[in-house]
C-alpha positions in Angstrom: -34.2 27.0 18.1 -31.4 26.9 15.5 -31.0 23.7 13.2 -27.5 23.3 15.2 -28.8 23.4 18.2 -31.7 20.8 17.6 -29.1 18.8 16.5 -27.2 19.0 19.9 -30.6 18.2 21.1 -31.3 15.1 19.6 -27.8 13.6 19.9 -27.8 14.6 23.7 -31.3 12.7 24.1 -30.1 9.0 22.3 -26.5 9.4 22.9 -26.9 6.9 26.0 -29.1 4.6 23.3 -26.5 5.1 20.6 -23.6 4.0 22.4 -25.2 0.9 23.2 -26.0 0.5 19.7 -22.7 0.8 18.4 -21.3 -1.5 21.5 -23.5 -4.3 19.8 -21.5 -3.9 16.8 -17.8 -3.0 18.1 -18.1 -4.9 20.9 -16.2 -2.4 22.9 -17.2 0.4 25.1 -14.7 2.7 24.4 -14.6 2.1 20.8 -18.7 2.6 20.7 -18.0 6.0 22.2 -15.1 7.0 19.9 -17.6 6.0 17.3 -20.8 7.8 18.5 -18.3 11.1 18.8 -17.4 10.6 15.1 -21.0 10.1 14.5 -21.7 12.8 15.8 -19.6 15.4 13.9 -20.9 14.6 10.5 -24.6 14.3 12.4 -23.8 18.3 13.2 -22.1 19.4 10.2 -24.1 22.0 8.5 -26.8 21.1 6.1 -28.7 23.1 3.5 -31.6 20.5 3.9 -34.1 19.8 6.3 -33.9 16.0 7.6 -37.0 14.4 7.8 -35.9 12.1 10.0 -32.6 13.1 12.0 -32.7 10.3 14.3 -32.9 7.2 11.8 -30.3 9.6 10.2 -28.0 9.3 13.3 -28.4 5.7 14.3 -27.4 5.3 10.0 -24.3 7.3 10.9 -23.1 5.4 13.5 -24.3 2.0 12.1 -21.9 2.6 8.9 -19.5 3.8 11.2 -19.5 0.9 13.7 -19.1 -1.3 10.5 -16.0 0.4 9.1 -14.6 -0.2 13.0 -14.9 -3.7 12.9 -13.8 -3.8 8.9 -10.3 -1.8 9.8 -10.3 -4.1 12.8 -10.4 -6.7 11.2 -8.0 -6.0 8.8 -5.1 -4.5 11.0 -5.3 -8.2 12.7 -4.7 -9.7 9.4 -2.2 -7.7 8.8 -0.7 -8.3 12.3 -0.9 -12.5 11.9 0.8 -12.4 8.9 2.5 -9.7 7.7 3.3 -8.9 3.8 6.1 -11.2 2.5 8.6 -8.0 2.3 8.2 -8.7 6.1 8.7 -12.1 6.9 12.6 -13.9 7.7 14.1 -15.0 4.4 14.4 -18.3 3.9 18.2 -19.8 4.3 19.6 -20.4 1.6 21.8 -24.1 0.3 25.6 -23.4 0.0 25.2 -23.9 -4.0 22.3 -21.3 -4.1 24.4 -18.7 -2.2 27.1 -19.7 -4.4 24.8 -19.3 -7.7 23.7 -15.9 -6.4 26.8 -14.3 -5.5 28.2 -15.6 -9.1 24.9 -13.3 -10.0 26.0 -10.5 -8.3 29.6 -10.8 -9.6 28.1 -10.2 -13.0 25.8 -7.9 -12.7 28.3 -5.8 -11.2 30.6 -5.7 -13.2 28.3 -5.2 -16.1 26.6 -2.5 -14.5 30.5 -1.0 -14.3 31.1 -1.1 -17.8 27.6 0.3 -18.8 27.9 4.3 -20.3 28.3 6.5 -17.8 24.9 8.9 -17.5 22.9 4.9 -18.1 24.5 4.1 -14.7 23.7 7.2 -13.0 20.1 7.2 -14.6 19.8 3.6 -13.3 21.4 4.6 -9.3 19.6 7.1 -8.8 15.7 5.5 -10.2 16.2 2.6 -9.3 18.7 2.0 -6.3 18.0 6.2 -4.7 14.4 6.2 -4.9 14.5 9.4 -7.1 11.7 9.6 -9.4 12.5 9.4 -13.4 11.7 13.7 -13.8 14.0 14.1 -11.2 16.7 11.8 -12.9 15.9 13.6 -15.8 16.2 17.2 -14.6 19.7 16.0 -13.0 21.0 14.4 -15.6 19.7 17.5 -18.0 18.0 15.0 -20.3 14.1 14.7 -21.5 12.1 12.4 -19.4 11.5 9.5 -22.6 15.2 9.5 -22.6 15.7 8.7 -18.9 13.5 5.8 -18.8 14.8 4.4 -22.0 18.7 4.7 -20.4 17.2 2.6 -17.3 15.1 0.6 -19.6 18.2 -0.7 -21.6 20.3 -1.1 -18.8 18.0 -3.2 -16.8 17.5 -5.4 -19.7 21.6 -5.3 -20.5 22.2 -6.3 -16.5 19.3 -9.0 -17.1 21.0 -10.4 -19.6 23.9 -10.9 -17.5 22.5 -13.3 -15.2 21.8 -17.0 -16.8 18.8 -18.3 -17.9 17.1 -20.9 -15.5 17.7 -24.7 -15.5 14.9 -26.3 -17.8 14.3 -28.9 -15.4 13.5 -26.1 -12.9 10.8 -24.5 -15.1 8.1 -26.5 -16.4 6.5 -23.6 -18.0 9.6 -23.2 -20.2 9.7 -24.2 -24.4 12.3 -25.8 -25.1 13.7 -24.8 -28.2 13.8 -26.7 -31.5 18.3 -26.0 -31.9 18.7 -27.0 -28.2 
């Protein structure tokens, strides 16, 4: 008998057993026999070495896989409670912070309009297209260290644009010895 087909073998003989093991740890039927199948592929993949024993091997395969069942389990319902912040409703915001952030805007904008013209394509197409800096730079026909310094000055020029927050707002914030 080939080492493939004693494999067969032995899971065919404690498949009924290992489902019921991996039940204890899923807790579900269906997802014990997903997990015994999986277990079973790497059980029959082909080995250069002998197993001494093959069936504490096999109830080892589906324990570790029963437990990475329950750990991605567990996680997708985290992740389903409460989803990442990128996720959630913004929060409304009071007429003087919309007002405050649309004065933002305003001058961002028009900063970003007056910045040199290959810093503002650099910067649309990293940063607001999704294009990766080598791309920028093979468009724009420039060396890579160039591209990120254009959208590294022109971030930090369009920063600049926007005022610094109120004192009183941020405790972690010196206060300077002129102010």
């Amino acid at each position: 008998m080939t080492d493939e087909a004693a494999r067969l073998q032995l899971y065919l003989e404690h498949r009924p057993a290992l489902i019921q093991y991996a039940k204890a740890v899923v807790g579900d039927p269906m997802r014990a026999e997903d997990v015994v199948q999986d277990a079973f592929l790497r059980f029959s993949a082909p080995s250069h070495e002998a197993l001494d024993q093959p069936v504490a091997y096999l109830y080892r395969i589906v324990r570790n896989l029963a437990l990475d069942a329950v750990r991605r389990q567990a996680t997708e319902k985290r992740q389903y409670e409460s989803p990442p912040q990128w996720m959630q409703p913004d929060q409304q915001l009071s007429p003087e912070q919309r007002m405050a952030h649309s004065d933002d805007v305003q001058r961002v904008a028009a900063r970003f309009s007056r910045l040199p013209e290959t810093m503002r394509v650099a910067v649309e197409m990293h940063r607001l297209g999704g294009y990766t800096l080598q791309q920028t730079a093979d468009h724009l026909k420039l060396s890579l260290s160039t591209v990120h310094r254009l959208v590294k000055e022109a971030l930090v020029h369009l920063a600049s644009s926007l005022e610094p927050c109120d004192r009183a707002a941020d405790p972690h914030r010196k206060e300077s010895p002129h102010a």
